[in-house]
C-alpha positions in Angstrom: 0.0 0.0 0.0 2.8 2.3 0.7 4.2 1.8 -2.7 0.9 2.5 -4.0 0.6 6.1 -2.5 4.3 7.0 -2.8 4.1 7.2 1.3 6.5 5.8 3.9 5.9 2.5 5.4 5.6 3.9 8.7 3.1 6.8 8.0 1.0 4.1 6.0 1.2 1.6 8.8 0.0 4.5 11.4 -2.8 5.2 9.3 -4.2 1.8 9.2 -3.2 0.9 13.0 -5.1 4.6 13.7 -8.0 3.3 11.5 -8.5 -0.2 13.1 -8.2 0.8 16.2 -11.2 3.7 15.7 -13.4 1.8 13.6 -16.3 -0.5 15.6 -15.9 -4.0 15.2 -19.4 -6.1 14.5 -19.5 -8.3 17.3 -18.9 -6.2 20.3 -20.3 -3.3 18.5 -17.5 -1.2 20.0 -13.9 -0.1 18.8 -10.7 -1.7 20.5 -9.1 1.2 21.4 -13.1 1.8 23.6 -12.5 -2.3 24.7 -9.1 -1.8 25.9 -8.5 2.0 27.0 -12.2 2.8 27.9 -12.2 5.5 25.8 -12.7 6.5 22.0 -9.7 8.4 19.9 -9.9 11.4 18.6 -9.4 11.5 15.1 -10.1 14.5 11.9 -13.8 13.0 12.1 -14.4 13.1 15.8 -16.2 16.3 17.2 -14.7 17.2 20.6 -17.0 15.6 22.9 -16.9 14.0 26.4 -16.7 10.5 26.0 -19.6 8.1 27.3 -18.3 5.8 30.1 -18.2 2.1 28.6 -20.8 -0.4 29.5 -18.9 -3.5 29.7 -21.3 -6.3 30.7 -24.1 -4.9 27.6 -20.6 -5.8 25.5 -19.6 -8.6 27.4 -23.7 -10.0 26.9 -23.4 -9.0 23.4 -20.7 -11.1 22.3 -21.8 -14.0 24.5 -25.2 -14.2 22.4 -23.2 -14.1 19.4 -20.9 -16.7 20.7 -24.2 -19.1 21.6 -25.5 -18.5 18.2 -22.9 -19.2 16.4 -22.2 -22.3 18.5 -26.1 -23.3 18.2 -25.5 -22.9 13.9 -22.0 -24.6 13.7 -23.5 -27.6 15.5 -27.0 -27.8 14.4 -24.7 -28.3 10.5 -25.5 -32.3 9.4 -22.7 -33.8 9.7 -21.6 -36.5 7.2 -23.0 -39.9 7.8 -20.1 -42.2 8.0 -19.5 -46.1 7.5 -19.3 -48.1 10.2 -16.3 -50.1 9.7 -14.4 -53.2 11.5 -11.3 -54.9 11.1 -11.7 -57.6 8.6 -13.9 -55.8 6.5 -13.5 -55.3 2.8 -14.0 -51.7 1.7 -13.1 -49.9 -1.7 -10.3 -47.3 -1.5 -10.7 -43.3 -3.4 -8.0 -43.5 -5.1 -7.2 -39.5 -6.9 -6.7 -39.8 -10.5 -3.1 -39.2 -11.1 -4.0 -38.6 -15.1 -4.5 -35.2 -16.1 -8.0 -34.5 -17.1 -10.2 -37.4 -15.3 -12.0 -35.6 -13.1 -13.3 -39.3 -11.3 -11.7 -41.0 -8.8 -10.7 -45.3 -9.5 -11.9 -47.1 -6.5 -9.3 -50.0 -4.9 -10.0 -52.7 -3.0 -8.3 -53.7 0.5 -8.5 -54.8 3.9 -9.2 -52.7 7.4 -6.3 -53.9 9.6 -7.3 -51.7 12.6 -9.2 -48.6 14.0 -7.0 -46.0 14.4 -9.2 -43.1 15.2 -12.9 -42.5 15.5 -12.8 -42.2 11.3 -9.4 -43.4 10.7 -8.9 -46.8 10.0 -5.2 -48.4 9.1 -5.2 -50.5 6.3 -3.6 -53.9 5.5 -1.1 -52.2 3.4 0.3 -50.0 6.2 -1.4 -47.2 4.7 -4.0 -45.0 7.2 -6.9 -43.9 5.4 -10.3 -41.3 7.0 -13.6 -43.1 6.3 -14.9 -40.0 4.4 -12.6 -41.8 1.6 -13.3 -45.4 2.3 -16.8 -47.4 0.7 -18.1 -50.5 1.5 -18.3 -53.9 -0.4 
């Protein structure tokens, strides 16, 4: 950016630390420099004007609802359904096409060895695949 505007570095990087630092973030609905000095800055745009005493636990409620609804959303997503696999069982590997221009992946047979993880299984070949990539028989 500094190259841009023929500026130096340093005034450019005051400009944009000055600018974060005034502008209100969405959440919180309050600027960081309010958050962490309890007071606004004064910038070109600011009227001189006695600044309002912060009301930390409306911002401290705020982002907490936020926090719960995006909690509530993230985990209310459907999660993939995946196989339920044993050692023994015969599944079909995704194997990515390593020829340029097929688009569709072959599909290998092997043999689970062991559960490794809740969706990782180890197969007979040494190799450890997720079951988002495995298929049964």
């Amino acid at each position: 950016m500094a190259y841009v505007t023929h500026r130096r570095t340093a005034d450019t990087v005051k400009d944009f630390l000055m600018t974060y630092r005034s502008t209100p973030h969405c959440v919180p609905g309050a600027t960081p420099s309010l958050l962490l000095h309890g007071r606004t800055l004064r910038t070109k745009l600011h009227p001189p004007v006695a600044s309002r005493p912060v009301n930390d636990r409306a911002i401290r409620e705020k982002v907490t609802r936020r926090q719960e609804y995006l909690r509530r959303y993230v985990s209310g997503k459907k999660k993939r359904n995946l196989p339920h696999l044993s050692a023994g069982d015969v599944v079909y590997t995704r194997q990515p096409s390593s020829a340029k221009g097929h688009s569709r992946p072959s599909w290998q047979p092997t043999i689970i060895q062991s559960q490794v993880r809740e969706a990782t299984y180890r197969m007979a070949d040494g190799r450890v695949w997720n079951a988002s990539n495995l298929a049964r028989r």
